[in-house]
Structures are given as structure tokens and as C-alpha cells.
N, C-alpha and C positions, 0 to 999 in steps of 0.2 A: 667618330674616332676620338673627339677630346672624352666623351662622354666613358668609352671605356678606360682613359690614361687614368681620371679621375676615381673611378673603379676602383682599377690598380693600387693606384695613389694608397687611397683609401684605405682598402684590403689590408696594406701591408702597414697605415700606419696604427690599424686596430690590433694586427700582430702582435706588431711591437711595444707596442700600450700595454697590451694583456701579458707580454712575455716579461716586461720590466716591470709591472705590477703584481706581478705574480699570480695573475687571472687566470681561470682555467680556460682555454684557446674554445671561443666559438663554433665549434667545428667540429667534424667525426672523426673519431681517435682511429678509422681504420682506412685503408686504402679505398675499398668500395666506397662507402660512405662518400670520403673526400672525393672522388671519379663521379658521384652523383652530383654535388653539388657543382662540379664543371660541365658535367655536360645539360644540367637543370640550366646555367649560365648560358652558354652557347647555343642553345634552344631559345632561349629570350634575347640574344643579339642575333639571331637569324632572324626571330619572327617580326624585332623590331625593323632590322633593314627592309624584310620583304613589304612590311605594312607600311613604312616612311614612306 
């Protein structure tokens, strides 16, 4: 659980970094693309629960 907050944490403050630096956002400019990267996510915190 802490391991995903951290994630989160994370995620949002590289956002934020790239959005007040004026970086192009790490990430796919289209819904699919972003919907792939969550469910590539959720596939790697299912497999770690099952495997832990």
C-alpha cells in the first residue's frame, strides 16, 4: 500500500515539475495511450500482490 502512495506521490510530482517547467508531460497525448499505461500499472500491482 505505502509502495503505491509513493507512486502516486511521485507521478504527480513529475507532473507538476514538467507542467511548471514547461516540459513536454511524459506521457501519451491520447486517451488510449494514457488507458494503456494504467492498465500496464494495474497488471504490475496485481502480479506483484499475487507473487508477494
Amino acid at each position: 500500500m505505502i509502495t503505491a502512495l509513493v507512486g502516486i506521490m511521485l507521478a504527480l510530482a513529475i507532473g507538476i515539475a514538467c507542467r511548471w517547467l514547461d516540459i513536454p508531460v511524459p506521457a501519451p497525448p491520447r486517451l488510449q495511450g494514457a488507458l494503456l499505461v494504467v492498465a500496464m500499472t494495474a497488471g504490475f500491482l496485481a502480479a506483484d500482490r499475487l507473487l508477494g
